[in-house]
C-alpha positions, -999 to 999 in steps of 0.1 A, spaced: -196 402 690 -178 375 671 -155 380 640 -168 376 606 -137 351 602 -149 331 632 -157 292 623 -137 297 594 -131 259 592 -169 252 587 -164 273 553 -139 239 538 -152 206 531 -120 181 530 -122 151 507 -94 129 523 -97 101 500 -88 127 472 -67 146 491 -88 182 483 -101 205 500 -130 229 488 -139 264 500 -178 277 497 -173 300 472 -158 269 451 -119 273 451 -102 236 452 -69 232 471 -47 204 468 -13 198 483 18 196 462 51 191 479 36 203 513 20 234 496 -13 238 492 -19 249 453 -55 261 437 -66 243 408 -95 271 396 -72 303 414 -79 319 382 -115 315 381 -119 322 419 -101 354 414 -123 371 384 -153 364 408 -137 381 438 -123 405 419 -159 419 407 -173 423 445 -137 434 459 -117 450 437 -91 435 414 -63 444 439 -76 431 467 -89 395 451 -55 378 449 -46 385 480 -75 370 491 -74 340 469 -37 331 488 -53 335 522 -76 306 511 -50 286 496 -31 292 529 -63 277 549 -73 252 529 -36 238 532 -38 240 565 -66 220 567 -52 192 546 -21 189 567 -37 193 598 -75 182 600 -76 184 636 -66 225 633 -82 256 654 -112 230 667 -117 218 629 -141 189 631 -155 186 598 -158 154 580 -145 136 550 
């Protein structure tokens, strides 16, 4: 049985020209001095928050901004093979 966090790279669609990244349930992650930072965190954590629980929806907001950083740095990451 695979992991509901399998694929997890298919989730992102990476802009390079821009330099953002963008998860399917609409957060945008750009990098700022190697860190990846959400521009609509806010936004993305009101929404989480009403299926999951105000204290779990931040954490899971900085798990995303952790991915989506990873993927900027690092296209190529965990069998990533998306396109622009």
């Amino acid at each position: 049985m695979r992991s509901k966090t399998s694929a997890w790279q298919a989730r992102w669609h990476l802009d390079a020209a821009s330099g953002l990244a963008t998860h399917d349930v609409g957060l945008k992650v750009r990098l700022q001095d190697g860190k990846g930072v959400a521009e609509n965190a806010g936004t993305v954590i009101e929404a989480f928050a009403a299926e999951h629980g105000p204290h779990n929806a931040p954490a899971m907001v900085q798990r995303l901004v952790r991915e989506g950083a990873q993927l900027l740095i690092d296209p190529n990451a965990r069998g990533w093979r998306g396109g622009a």
